[in-house]
C-alpha positions in Angstrom: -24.2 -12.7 -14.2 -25.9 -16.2 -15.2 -28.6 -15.5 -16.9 -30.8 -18.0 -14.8 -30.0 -16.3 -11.9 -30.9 -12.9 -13.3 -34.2 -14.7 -14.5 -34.7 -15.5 -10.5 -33.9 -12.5 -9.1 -36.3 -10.6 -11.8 -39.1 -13.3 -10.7 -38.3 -11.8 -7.1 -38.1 -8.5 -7.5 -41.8 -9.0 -9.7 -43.2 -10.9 -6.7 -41.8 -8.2 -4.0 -43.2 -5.4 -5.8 -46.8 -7.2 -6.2 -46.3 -7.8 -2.5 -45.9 -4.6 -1.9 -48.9 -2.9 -3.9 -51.0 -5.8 -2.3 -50.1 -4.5 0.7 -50.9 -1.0 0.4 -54.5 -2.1 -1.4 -55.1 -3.9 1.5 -55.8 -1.3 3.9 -54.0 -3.0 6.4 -55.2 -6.1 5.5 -58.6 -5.4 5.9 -59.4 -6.6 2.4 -59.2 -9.9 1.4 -58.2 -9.5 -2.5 -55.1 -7.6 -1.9 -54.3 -9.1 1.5 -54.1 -12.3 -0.7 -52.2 -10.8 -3.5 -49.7 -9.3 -0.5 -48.9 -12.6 0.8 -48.9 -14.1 -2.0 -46.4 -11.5 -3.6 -44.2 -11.9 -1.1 -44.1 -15.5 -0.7 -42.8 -15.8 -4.5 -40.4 -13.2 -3.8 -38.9 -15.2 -1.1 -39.1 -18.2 -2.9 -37.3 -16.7 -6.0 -34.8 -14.9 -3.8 -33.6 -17.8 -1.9 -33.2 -19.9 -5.7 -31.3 -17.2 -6.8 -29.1 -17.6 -3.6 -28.0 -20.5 -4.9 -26.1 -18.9 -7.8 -25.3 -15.1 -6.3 -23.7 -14.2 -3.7 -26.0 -13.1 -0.8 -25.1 -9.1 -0.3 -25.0 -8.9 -4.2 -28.7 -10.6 -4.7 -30.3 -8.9 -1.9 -28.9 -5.5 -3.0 -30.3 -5.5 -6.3 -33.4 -7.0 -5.3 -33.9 -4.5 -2.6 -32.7 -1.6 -4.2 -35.0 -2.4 -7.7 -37.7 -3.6 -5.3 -37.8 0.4 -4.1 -37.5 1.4 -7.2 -40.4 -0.6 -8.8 -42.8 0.1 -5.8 -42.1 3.8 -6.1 -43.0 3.3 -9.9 -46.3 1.6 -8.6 -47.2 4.1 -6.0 -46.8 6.9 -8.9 -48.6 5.4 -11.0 -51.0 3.6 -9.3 -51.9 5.9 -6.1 -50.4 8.7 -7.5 -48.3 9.6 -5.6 -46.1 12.6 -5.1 -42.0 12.6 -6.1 -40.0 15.7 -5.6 -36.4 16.2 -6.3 -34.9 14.8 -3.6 -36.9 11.3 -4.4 -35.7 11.6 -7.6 -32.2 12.0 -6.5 -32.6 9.0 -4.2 -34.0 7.0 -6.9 -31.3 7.4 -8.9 -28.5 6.7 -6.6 -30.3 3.4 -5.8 -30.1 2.6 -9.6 -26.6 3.7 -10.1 -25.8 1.4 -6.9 -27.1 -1.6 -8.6 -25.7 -1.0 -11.7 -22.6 0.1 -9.8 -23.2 -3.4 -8.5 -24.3 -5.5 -11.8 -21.1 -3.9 -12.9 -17.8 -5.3 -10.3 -19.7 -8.2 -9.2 -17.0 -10.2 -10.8 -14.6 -8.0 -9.9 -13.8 -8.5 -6.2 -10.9 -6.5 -6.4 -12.2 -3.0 -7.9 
């Protein structure tokens, strides 16, 4: 994957999982702070998303943002809210990562 485009997608996976804590610290946006932070999250994750569009191919970016998107706000909510994972997150978790590296791995490979 060209590395500028992995640089973008990072930058929107970053800005979707800010979104997302901001979101939850917002108490449905009745706080201003996060409610900020939310949109704000979100509108660089869009913005970094649809840059990286421009180099990836659409199901392959939006997969991996997505699916390391989950993964990152789980991380968050863990450590953050702490909040509770039992074995079958766990197992989720790791299929999502094993689909984007599953992903990551063929996505020059049309044919495998």
């Amino acid at each position: 994957m060209n590395p500028f485009a992995s640089l973008l997608l990072v930058l929107a996976i970053v800005g979707e999982v800010i979104g997302t804590a901001g979101l939850k610290a917002s108490e449905g946006f009745s706080r201003l702070g996060p409610s900020v932070v939310a949109v704000m999250g979100y509108c660089a994750a869009f913005y970094f998303l649809s840059l990286s569009l421009r180099l990836l191919p659409l199901g392959i970016a939006y997969a991996i943002w997505s699916g390391l998107g989950t993964v990152g706000s789980v991380l968050i909510g863990v450590l953050i809210w702490r909040e509770m994972l039992g074995p079958a997150h766990l197992v989720g978790i790791g299929l999502i990562l094993v689909g984007v590296i599953v992903l990551n791995v063929f996505a020059g490979n049309p044919g495998a």
